[in-house]
LOBAMAR-520225 format. One line per field, with one value per residue (C-alpha): x, y, z. Coordinates in nm, 3 decimals. Last residue first. Layout:
! LOBAMAR-520225
x = [X|...]
y = [Y|...]
z = [Z|...]
END
This chain:
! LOBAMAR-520225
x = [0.564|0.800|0.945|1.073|1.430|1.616|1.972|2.177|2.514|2.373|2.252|2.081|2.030|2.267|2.095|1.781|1.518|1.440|1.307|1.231|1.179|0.861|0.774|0.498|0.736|0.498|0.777|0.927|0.559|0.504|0.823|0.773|0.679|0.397|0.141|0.236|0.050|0.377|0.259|-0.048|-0.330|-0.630|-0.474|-0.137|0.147|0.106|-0.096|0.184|0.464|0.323|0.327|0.699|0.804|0.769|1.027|0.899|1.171|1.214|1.559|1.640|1.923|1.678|1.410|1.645|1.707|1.351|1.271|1.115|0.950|1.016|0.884|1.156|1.203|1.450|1.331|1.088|0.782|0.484|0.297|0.045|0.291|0.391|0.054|0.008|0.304|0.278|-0.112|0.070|0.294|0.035|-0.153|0.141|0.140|-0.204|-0.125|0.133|-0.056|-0.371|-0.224|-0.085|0.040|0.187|0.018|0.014|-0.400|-0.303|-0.149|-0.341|-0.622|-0.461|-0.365|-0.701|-0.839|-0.601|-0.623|-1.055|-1.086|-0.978|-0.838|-1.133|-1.372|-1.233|-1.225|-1.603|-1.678|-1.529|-1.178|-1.054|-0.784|-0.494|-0.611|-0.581|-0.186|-0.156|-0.190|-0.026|-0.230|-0.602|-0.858|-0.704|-0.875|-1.242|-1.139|-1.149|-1.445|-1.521|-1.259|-1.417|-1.590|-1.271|-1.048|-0.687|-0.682|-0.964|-0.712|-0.392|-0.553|-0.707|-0.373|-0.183|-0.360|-0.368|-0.011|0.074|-0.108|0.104|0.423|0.314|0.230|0.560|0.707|0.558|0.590|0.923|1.050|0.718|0.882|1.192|0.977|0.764|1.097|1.043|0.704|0.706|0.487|0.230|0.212|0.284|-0.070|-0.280|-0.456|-0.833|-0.970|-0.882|-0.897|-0.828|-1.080|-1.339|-1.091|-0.892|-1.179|-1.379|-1.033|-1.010|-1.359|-1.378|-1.060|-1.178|-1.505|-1.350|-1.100|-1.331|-1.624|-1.398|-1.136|-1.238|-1.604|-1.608|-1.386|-1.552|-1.774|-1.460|-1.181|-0.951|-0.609|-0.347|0.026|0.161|0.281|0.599|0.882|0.730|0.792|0.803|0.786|0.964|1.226|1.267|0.862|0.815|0.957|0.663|0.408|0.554|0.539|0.176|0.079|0.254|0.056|-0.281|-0.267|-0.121|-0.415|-0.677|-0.541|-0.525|-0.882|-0.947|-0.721|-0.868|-1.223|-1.236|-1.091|-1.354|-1.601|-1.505|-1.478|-1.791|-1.975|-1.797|-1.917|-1.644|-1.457|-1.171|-1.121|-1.077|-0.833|-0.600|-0.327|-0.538|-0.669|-0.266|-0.219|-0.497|-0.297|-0.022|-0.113|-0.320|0.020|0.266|0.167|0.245|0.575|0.649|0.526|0.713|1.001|1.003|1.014|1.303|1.501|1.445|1.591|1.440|1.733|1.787|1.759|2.002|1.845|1.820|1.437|1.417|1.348|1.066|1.079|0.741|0.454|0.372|-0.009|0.001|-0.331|-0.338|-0.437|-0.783|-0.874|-1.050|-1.438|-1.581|-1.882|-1.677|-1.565|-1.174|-0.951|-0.840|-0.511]
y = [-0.342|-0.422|-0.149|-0.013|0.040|0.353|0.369|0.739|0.674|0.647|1.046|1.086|1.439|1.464|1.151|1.322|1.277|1.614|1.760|1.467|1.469|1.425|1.037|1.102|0.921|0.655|0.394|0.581|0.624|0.277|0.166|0.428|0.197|0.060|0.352|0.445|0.801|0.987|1.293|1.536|1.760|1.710|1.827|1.707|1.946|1.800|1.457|1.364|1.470|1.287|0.994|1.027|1.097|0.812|0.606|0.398|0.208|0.313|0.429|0.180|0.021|0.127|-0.121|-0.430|-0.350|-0.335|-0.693|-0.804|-0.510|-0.252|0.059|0.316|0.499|0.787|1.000|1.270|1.051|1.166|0.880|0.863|0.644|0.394|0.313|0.203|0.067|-0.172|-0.268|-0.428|-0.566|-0.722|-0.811|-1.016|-1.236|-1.344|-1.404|-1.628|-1.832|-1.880|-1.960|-1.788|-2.027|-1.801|-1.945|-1.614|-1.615|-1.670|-1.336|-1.136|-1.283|-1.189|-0.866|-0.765|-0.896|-0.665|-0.390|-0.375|-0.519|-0.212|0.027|-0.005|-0.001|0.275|0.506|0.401|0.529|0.824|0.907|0.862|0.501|0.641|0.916|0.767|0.750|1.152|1.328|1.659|1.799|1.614|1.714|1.485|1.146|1.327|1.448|1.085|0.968|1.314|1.316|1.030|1.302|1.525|1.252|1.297|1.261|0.935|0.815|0.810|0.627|0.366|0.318|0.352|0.124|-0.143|-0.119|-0.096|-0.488|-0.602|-0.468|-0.564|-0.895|-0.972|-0.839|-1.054|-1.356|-1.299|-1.407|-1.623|-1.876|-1.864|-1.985|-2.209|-2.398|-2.734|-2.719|-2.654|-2.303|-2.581|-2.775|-2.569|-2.373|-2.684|-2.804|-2.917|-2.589|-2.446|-2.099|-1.950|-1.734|-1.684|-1.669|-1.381|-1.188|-1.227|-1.089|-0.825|-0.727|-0.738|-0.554|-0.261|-0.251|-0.215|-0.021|0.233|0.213|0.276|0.559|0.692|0.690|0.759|1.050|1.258|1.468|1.761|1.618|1.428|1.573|1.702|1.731|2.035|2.304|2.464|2.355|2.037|1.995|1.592|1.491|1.469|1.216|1.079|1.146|1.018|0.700|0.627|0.736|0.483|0.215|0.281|0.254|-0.057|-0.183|-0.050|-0.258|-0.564|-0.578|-0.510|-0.778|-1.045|-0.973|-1.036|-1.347|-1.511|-1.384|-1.577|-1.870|-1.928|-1.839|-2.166|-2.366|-2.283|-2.314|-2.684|-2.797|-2.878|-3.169|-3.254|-2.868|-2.811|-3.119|-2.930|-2.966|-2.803|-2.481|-2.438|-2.460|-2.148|-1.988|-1.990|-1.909|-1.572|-1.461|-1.545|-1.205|-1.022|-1.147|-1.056|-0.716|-0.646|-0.841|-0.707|-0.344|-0.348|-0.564|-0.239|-0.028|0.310|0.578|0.917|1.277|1.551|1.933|2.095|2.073|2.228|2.030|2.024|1.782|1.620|1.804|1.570|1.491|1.548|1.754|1.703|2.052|2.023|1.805|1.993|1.924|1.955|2.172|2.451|2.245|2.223|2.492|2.342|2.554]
z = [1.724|1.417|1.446|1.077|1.083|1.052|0.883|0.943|0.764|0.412|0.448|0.179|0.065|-0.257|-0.399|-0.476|-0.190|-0.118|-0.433|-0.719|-1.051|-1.252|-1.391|-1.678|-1.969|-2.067|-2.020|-1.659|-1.568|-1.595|-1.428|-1.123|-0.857|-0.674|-0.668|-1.017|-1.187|-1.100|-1.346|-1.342|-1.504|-1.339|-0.977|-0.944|-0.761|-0.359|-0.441|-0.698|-0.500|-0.210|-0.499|-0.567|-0.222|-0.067|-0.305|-0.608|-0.832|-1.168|-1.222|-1.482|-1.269|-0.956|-1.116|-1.100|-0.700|-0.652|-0.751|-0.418|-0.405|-0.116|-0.216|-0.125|0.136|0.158|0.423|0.556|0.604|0.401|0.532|0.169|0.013|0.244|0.318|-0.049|0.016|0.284|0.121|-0.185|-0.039|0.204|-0.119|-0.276|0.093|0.048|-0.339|-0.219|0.036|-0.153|-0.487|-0.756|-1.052|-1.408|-1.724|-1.851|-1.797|-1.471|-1.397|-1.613|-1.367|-1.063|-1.200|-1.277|-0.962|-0.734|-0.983|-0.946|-0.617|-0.279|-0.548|-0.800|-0.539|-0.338|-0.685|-0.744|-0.391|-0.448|-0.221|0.096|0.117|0.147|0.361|0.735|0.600|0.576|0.262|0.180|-0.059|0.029|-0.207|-0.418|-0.329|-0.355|-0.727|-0.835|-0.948|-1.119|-1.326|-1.502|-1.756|-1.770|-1.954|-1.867|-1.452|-1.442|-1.743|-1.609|-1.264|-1.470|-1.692|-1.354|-1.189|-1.452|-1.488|-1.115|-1.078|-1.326|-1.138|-0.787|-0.912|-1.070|-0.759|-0.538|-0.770|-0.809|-0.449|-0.441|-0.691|-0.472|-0.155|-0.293|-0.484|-0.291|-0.088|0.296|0.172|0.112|0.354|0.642|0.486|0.534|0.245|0.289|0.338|-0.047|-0.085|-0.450|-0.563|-0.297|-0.019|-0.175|-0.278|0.052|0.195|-0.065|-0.010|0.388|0.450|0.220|0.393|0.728|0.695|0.517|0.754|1.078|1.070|0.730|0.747|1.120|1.113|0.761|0.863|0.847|0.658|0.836|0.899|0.621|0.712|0.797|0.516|0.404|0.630|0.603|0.276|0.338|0.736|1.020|1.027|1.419|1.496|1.135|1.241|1.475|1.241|0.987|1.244|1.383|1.020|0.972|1.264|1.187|0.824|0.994|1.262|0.966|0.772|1.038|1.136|0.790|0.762|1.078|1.030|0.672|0.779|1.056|0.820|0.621|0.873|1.045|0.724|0.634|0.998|1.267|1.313|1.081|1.059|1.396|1.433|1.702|1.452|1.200|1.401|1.461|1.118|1.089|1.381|1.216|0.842|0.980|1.143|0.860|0.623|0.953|0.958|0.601|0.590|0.878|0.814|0.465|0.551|0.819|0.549|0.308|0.513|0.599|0.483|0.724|0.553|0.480|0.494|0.145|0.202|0.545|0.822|1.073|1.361|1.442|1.684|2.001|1.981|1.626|1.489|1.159|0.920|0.791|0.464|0.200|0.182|-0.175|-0.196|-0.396|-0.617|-0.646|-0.867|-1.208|-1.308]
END
């Protein structure tokens, strides 16, 4: 058993303003549907395409500077971003006040680590917005086509049905070979030790760890996919990648809320992985964070198929079958 470093700071107990319900584990649990999880995701992913056809129809691209344009763009999708990202969170903290949350009849959820409030709250968002925005934009944005255009096109729509998951999938491969690795090899250990300090991780956390750990996260999978992606001759442009990334954000949020009920990672696709039983619910990667230290297992952060090949899945306490309750749906608000 590896015991942290002494000078490492270990997350204090949250502090809810109203305390959630605590349920033992053998206690039956509500199901989040999966619609509830695309309309979010999916509505937000619109936003930033509205108001930038909007822009066209009132012919502020036909008559302002290339510059103005082009950091015009880049505001609307990263203040876009930022609002999506708060608003799923506010969603999954407003369900938890229904569900509770995992082993919480054993521990509270982590806070923020001591020092650590403006870093998380403020510089991470931030900086993580701004590089897969400015990544987005640099690699496939094109001013001169309107996004009604495009997404108008015959087939857009189907092709992005796979697309999503097809990027979630590639995308969990090289995340879960760097993430395998940083655990197995002691030297890289030390790039992401921050991230596990915290046992029963909150959604501020997601995104706490060592700088080269938020790097990777925030560019490192998201361009390695992109480019496995087009190196297979697969298209991704603007629009769809856009939308890939909020699927991508949804459940890395997802999987730090700790919410006490079946919720599973809502790919596209996730109805194939369940007939392999390799889809990603919430409790996979709290499980991770709550029993992993250097040694570990549930190394996906968008579902379990790589884990389920490599054979590092571990099983599941509270949401096995027995504990679903199929009569008690929640939905996601979308406000």
């Amino acid at each position: 058993m590896h015991k942290k470093p002494p000078h490492m700071a270990r997350p204090s107990p949250v502090a809810e303003r109203t305390s959630p319900p605590m349920f033992s584990k053998d206690v039956r649990m509500p199901y989040i549907s999966e619609w509830s999880q695309h309309r979010i995701i999916l509505l937000y992913s619109m936003m930033p395409l509205a108001v930038i056809q909007l822009l066209v129809a009132v012919g502020f691209f036909s008559t302002a500077t290339p510059w103005l344009q082009h950091v015009a763009v880049f505001f609307i999708y990263y203040l876009s971003y930022l609002a999506s990202m708060k608003q799923q969170g506010r969603a999954f903290k407003a369900v938890a006040a229904q569900t509770g949350y995992l082993d919480g009849d054993a521990s509270v959820r982590d806070g923020l680590p001591r020092g650590s409030r403006f870093k998380v709250l403020v510089v991470i968002p931030v900086v993580l917005g701004t590089m897969r925005v400015a990544m987005l934009l640099l690699l496939t944005c094109n001013i001169h086509e309107p996004p009604l255009h495009h997404i108008t096109r015959q087939g857009w729509w189907i092709s992005l049905y796979f697309t999503v998951s097809i990027y979630c999938l590639v995308l969990d491969f090289w995340y879960y070979l760097v993430h395998r690795i940083l655990h197995e090899l002691r030297p890289l250990w030390r790039f992401h030790r921050t991230h596990h300090t915290t046992k029963h991780p909150n959604m501020r956390l997601a995104a706490y760890a060592d700088v080269e750990q938020e790097f990777f996260d925030a560019v490192g999978a998201p361009l390695l996919a992109y480019v496995s992606i087009r190196a297979a001759g697969i298209p991704l442009d603007l629009y769809s990648w856009w939308i890939c990334l909020q699927y991508v954000s949804h459940t890395e949020i997802m999987g730090h809320s700790g919410l006490r009920a079946y919720l599973r990672a809502p790919l596209t696709l996730a109805w194939l992985l369940r007939i392999i039983n390799a889809e990603l619910v919430v409790e996979d990667h709290d499980l991770h964070h709550r029993h992993g230290w250097r040694q570990a297992h549930n190394y996906g952060k968008q579902s379990r198929l790589w884990d389920r090949i490599f054979g590092t899945c571990s099983s599941r306490i509270e949401t096995v079958p027995e504990n679903i309750d199929w009569n008690w749906k929640i939905d996601l608000p979308l406000y």
